[in-house]
C-alpha positions as a printed Julia matrix, in Angstrom:
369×3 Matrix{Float64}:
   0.0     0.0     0.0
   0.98    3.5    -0.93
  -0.17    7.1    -0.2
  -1.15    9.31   -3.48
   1.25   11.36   -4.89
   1.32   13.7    -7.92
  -1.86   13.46  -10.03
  -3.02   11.17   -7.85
  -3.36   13.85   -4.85
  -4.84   16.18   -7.38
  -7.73   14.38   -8.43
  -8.23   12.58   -5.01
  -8.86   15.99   -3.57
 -11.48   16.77   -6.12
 -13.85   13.99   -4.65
 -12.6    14.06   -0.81
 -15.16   16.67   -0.51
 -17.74   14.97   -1.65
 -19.01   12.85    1.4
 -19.36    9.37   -1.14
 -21.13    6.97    1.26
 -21.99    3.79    0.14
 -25.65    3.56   -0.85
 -28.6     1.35    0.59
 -29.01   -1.74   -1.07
 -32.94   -1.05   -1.51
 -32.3     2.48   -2.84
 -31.62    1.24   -6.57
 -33.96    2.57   -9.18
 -34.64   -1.25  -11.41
 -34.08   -0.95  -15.01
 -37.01   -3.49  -16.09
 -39.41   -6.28  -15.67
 -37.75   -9.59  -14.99
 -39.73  -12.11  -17.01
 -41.81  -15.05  -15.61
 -40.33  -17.45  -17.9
 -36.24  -17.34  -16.98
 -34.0   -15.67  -15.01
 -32.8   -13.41  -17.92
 -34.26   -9.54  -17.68
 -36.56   -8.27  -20.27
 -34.29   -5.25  -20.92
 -30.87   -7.84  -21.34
 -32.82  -10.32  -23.26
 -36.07   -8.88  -25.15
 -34.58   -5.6   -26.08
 -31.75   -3.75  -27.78
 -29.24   -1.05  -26.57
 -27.22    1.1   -28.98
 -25.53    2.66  -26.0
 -21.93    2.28  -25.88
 -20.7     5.49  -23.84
 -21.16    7.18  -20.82
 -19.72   10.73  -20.26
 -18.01   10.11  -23.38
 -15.97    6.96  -22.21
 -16.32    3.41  -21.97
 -12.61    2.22  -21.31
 -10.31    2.86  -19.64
  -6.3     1.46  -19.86
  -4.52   -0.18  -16.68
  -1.07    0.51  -17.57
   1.02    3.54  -19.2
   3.05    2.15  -22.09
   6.78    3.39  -21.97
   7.63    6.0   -22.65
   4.52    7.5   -21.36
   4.88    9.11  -18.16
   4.62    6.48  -15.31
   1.83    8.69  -13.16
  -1.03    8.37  -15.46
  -2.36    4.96  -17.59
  -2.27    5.43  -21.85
  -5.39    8.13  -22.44
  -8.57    6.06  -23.93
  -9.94    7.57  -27.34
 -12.17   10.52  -25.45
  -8.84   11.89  -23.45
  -9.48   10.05  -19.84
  -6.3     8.19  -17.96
  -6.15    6.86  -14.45
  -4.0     8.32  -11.98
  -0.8     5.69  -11.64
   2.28    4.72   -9.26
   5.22    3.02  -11.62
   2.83    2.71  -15.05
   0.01    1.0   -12.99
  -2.95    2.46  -12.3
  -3.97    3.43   -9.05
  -7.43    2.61   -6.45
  -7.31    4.97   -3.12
  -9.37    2.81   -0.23
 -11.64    5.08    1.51
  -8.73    5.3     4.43
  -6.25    6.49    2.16
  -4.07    3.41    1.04
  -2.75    3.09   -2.68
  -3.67   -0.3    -4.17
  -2.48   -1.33   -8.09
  -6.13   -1.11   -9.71
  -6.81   -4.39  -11.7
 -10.22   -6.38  -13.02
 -10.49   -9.72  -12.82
 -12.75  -11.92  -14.15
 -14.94   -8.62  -14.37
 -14.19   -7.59  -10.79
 -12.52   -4.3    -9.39
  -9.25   -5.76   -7.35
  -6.78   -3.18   -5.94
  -3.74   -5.26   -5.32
  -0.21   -4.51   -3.16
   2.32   -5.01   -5.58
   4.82   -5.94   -3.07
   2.97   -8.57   -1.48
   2.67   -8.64    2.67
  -1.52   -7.17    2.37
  -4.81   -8.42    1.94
  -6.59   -7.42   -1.77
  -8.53   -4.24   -1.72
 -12.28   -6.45   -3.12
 -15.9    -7.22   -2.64
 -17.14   -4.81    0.52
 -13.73   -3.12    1.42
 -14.22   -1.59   -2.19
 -17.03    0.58   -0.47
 -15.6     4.33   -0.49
 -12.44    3.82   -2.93
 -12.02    5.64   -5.61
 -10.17    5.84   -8.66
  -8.52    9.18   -9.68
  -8.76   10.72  -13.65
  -7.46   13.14  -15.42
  -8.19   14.47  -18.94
  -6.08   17.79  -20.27
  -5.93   19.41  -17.12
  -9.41   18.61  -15.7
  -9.31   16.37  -12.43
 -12.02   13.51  -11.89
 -12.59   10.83  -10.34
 -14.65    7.66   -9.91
 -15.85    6.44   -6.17
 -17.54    3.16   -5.79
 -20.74    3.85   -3.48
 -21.58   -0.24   -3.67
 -20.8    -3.59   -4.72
 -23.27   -6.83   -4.64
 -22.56  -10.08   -6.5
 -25.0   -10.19   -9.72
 -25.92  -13.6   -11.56
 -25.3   -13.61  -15.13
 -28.39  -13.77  -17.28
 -26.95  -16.46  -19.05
 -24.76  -19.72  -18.61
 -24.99  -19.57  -14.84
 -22.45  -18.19  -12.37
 -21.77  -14.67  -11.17
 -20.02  -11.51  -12.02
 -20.02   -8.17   -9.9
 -22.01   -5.08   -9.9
 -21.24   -1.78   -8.49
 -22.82    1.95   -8.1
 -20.41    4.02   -9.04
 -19.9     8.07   -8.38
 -19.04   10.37  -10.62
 -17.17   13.45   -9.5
 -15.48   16.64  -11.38
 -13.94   19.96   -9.44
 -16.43   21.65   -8.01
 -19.43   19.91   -8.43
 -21.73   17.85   -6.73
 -21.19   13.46   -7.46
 -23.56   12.21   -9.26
 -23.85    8.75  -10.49
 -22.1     7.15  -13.7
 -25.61    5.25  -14.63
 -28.65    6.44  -14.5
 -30.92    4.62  -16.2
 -34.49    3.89  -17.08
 -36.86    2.72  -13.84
 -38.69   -1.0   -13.44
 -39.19   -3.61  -11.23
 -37.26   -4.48   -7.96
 -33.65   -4.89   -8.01
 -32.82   -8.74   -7.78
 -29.72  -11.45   -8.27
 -30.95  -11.99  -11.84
 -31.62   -7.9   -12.53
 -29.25   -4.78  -12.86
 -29.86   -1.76  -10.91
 -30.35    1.42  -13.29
 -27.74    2.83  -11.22
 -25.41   -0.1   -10.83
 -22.32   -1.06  -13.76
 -20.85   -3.97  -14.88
 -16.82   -4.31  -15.64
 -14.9    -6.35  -17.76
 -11.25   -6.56  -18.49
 -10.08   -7.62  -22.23
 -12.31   -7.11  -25.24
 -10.9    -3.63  -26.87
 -14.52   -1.97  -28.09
 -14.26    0.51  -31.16
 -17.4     2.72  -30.03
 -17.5     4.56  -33.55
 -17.17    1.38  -35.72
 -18.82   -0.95  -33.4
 -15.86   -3.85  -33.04
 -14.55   -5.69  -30.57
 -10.53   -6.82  -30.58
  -9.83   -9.84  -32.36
  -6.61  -10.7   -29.46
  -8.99   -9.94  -26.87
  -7.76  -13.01  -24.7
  -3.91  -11.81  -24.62
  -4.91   -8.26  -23.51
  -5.86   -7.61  -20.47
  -4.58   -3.79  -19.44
  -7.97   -2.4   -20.61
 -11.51   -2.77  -19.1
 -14.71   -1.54  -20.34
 -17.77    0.03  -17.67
 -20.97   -0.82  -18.89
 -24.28    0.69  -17.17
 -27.27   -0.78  -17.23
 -28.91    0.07  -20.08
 -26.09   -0.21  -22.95
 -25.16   -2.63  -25.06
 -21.73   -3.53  -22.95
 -23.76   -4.65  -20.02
 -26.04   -6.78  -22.05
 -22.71   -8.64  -23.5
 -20.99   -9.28  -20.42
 -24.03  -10.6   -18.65
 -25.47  -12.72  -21.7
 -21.97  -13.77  -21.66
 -20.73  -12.25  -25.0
 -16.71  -10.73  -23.47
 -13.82  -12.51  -24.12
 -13.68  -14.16  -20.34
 -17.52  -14.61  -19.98
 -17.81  -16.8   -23.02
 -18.57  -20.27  -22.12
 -16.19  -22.57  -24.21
 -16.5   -25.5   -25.87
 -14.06  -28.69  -27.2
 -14.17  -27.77  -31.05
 -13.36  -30.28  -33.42
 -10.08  -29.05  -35.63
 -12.44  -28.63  -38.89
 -14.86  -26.66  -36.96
 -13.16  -24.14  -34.72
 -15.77  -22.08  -32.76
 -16.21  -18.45  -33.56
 -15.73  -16.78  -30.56
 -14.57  -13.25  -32.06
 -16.98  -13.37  -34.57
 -20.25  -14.43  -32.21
 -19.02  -11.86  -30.02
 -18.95   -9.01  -32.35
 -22.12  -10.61  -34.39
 -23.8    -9.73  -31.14
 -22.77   -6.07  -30.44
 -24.02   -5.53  -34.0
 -27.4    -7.09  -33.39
 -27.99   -5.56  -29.99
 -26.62   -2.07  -32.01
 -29.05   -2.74  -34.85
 -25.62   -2.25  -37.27
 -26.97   -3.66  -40.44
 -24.14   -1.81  -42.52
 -21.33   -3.19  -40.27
 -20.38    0.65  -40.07
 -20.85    1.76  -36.57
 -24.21    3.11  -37.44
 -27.01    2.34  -35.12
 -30.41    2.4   -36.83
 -32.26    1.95  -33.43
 -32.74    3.47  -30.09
 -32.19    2.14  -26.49
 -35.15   -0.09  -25.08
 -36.43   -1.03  -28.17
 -37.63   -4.25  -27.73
 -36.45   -7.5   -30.13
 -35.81  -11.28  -29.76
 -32.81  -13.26  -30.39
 -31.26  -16.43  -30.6
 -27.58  -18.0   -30.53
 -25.23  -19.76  -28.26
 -26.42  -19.79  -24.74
 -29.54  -17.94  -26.03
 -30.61  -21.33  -26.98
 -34.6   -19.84  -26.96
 -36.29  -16.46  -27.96
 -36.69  -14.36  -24.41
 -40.04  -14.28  -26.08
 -42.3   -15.57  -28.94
 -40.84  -14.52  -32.01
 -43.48  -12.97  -34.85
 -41.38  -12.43  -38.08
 -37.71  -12.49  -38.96
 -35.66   -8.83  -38.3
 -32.28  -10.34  -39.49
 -29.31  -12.5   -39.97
 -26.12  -11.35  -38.18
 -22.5   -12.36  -38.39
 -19.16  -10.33  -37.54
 -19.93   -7.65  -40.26
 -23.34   -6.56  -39.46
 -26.82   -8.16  -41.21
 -26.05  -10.73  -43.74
 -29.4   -10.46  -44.6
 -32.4    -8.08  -43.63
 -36.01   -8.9   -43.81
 -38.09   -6.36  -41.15
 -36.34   -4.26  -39.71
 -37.0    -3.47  -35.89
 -37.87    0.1   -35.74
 -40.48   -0.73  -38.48
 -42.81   -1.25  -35.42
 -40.9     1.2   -32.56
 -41.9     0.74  -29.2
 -41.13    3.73  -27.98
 -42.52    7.66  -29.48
 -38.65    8.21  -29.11
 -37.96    5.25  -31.38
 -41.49    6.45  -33.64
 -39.63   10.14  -33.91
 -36.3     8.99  -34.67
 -37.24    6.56  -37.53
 -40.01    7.9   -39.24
 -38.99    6.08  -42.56
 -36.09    3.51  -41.35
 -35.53    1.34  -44.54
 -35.26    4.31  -46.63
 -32.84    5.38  -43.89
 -31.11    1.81  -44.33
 -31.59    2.05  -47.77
 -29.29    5.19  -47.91
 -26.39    3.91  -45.93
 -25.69    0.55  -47.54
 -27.31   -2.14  -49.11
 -28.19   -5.44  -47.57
 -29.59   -8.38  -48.98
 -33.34   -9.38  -48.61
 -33.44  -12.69  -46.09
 -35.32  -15.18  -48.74
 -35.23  -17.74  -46.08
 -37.79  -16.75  -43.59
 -37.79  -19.45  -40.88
 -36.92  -17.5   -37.81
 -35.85  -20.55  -35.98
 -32.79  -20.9   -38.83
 -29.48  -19.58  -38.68
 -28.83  -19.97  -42.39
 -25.32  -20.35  -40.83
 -24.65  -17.3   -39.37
 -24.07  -16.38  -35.61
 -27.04  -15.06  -34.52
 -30.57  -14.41  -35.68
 -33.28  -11.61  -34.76
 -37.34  -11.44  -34.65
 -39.55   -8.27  -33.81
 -41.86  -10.25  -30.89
 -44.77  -11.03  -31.18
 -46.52   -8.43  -28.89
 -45.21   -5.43  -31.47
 -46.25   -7.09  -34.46
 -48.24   -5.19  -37.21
């Protein structure tokens, strides 16, 4: 353990004001119904998210490279680095003590690099925080709570955590803040609560994750609630989530490619561009790997999807928005398609067939026209 110096001090001081206390365990806002019929959410399994970013980041790097300076991690695309000790980033424990800041198996761990102290994890995580800096500008991150959270898929558990956001002088507010539902449960995410994950690489404006995912682990991504990084990890769709199979030689499993297949179906990425032709909340059905079943009854076939968007495009989702946001932002959406790229008509219109690709959408049946 270490005390702060340098940046570290800096942007520590910018939240010491702030009075972080970790939050009541009942006080989380829900993001949306759990279902009746499996312990997978409505909003992870019967909707979409085109939400990637939150205050303009969803990364952030572990380590500085040399010869970057050794007190802040390698800036992430918008700008932000973590405050570091020796090119390793840095998590302050709410009495003060320096930890190395590393996730693991999509947990926050502060670690003593020297050995001789117990691991900064789980409930002693209450109060930390971790100290940014973009430019000039001073932030900082504080975790208000942690709870174990069940994955919505595959079994097993993962983390989540409420997490503060705080800039020089003013008030913390939280990271997520998301839409409202039912009670907060094992199976459900709070709208105010995060997931991490260390590993996958995520190209926000092109909508890609790293193909070397599993050798990389100085990055981790933060994904609220409501975006399309939480519904990944907990659907298990990240590099270390992915539950793996013994592949023949002649049929090597498509791990990148599933993975990727699935940010650009949750996206709605039919060009394979980065652009999103839906809006958050929207609701759709899926199928592939441990989505062995629709969330629910599927009406007719949205689309095809491998690792480079729709390979094939019958209805698309916001033809029947469930939302006035989605209605007012896709007043016309095929022409809008239409305009961007051009995908091929599905001729094969059994939703229940892959056509040998990765994954496979349906508008449900409850927004059918």
């Amino acid at each position: 353990m270490r005390k702060l110096t340098g940046m570290a001090v800096a942007a520590f001081a910018v939240v010491g004001t702030c009075g972080i206390e970790p939050t009541d365990p009942r006080g989380h806002r829900p993001v949306a119904d759990v279902p009746t019929g499996g312990p997978c959410p409505q909003y992870a399994c019967g909707a979409n998210s085109p939400v990637l970013e939150t205050h303009g980041f969803h990364d952030l790097s572990l380590v500085s490279a040399a010869p970057m300076p050794a007190t802040a991690t390698t800036p992430n695309d918008a700008g932000f680095a973590i405050a570091a000790s020796d090119h390793r980033a840095q998590i302050v424990s709410r009495a003060g003590a320096s930890y190395d800041l590393r996730v693991e198996d999509g947990r926050i761990i502060g670690r003593c690099r020297t050995g001789g102290c117990a691991p900064l994890r789980g409930g002693d995580l209450l109060g930390a925080t971790i100290a940014l800096a973009r430019g000039d500008a001073r932030y900082a991150i504080a975790i208000a709570n942690v709870r174990p959270l069940d994955y919505f898929l595959g079994g097993g558990q993962t983390e989540a955590y409420t997490l503060q956001w705080m800039a020089a002088g003013r008030p913390a507010e939280n990271l997520c803040d998301g839409p409202a539902g039912a009670p907060r449960a094992s199976t459900s995410l709070g709208a105010d609560e995060a997931v991490v994950f260390e590993g996958d690489r995520i190209d926000a404006r092109r909508r890609t994750m790293s193909r070397d995912a599993e050798t990389d682990d100085d990055w981790f991504n933060i994904g609220c609630a409501d975006s399309a990084l939480a519904k990944l990890r907990l659907t298990r769709n990240t590099v270390h989530s992915q539950l793996r199979t013994a592949e023949a030689p002649s049929r090597q499993a498509r791990y990148w490619e599933q993975r990727q297949a699935t940010l650009k179906m949750y996206s709605a990425d039919y060009c394979g561009t980065g652009a999103a032709f839906t809006v958050p909340g929207q609701r759709l059905v899926w199928k592939g790997d441990l989505m062995a079943e629709f969330f629910a009854p599927p009406s007719e076939l949205e689309a095809r999807w491998n690792e480079n968007g729709a390979s094939c495009l019958y209805r698309p989702r916001m033809m029947s928005p469930t939302s006035s946001v989605g209605a007012a932002a896709f007043p016309d959406v095929e022409r809008a398609i239409a305009r961007a790229c051009a995908v091929p008509t599905c001729t094969n219109l059994d939703v229940r067939d892959f056509d040998g690709q990765d994954r496979v959408s349906s508008n449900p049946v409850a927004i059918a026209r």
